[in-house]
C-alpha positions in Angstrom: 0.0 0.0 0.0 1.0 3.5 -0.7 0.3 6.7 1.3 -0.1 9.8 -0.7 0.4 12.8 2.0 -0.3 16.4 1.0 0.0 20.0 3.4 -2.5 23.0 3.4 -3.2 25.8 5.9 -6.7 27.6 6.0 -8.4 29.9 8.3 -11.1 28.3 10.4 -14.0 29.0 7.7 -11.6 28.2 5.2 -10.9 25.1 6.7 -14.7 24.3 7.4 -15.1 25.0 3.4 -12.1 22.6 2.7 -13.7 20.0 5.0 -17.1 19.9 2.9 -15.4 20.5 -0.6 -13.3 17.2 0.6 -16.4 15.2 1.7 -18.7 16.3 -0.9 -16.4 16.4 -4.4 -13.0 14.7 -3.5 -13.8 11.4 -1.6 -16.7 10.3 -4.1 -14.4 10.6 -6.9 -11.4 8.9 -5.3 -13.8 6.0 -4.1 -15.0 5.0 -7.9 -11.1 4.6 -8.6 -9.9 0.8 -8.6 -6.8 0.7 -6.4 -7.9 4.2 -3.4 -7.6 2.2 -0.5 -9.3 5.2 2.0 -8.6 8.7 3.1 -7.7 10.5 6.3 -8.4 14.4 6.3 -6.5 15.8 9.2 -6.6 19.3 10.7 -4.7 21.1 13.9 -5.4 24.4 14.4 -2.6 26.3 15.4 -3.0 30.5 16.1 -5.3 32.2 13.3 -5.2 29.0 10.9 -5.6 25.8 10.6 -2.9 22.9 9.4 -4.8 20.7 7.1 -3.0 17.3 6.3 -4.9 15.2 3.4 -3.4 11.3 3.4 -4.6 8.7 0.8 -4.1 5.5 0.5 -3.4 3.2 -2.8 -2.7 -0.1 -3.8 0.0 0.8 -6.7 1.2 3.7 -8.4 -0.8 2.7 -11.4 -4.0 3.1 -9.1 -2.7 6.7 -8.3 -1.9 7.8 -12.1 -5.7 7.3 -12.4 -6.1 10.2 -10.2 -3.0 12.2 -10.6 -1.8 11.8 -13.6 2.0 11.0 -15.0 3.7 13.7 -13.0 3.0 11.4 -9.3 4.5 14.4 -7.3 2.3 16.8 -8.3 -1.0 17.9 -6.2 -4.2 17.3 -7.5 -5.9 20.9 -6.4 -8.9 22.0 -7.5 -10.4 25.6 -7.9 -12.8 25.5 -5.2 -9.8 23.6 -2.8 -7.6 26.6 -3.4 -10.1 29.3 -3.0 -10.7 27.9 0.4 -7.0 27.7 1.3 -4.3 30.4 2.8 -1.4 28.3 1.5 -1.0 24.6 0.4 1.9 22.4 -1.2 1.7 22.1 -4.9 3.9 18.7 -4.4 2.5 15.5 -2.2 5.0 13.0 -0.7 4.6 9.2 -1.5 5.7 6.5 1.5 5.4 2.7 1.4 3.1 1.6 4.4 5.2 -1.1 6.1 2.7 -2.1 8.8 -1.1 -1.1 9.2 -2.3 -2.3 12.2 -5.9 -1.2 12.4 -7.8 -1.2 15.8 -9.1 -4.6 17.1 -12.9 -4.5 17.2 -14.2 -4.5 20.5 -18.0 -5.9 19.4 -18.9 -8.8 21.4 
């Protein structure tokens, strides 16, 4: 599996509009693409913005050329992300996932 990590910084209502342009535009098209293994959309607010972290998750690099194109290493932003957004990375960083240990159900 392959993590796909990008940065961003917002305000709070930026951030809020990030959050629903995420939800509502991004995850359903990365969920009709064969190989997107899931998403995390992580935020920390720090002072008058907000650090936004998007991580997705792939089986191959073939599965993420479906989404991003040739050029791997370049960030898939779209109008209305960067209109809500103070700054954000026009690169992503790619990492092997060596172990995934999800959390052991605790259902009867």
């Amino acid at each position: 599996m392959i993590a796909r990590i990008w940065h961003a910084t917002a305000t709070p209502s930026g951030a809020d509009a990030y959050r629903r342009h995420f939800t509502e535009a991004v995850l359903p098209e990365l969920q009709k693409i064969t190989g997107h293994q899931g998403a995390y959309l992580l935020q920390h607010p720090a002072a008058e913005q907000v650090d936004i972290q998007v991580i997705t998750f792939w089986a191959s690099l073939d599965a993420i050329r479906s989404f991003a194109g040739e050029d791997l290493d370049t960030a898939v932003v779209e109008p209305d992300a960067q209109a809500a957004l103070l700054t954000y990375s026009a690169t992503v960083v790619h990492h092997d996932v060596i172990i995934a240990a999800p959390q052991p159900s605790t259902a009867p």
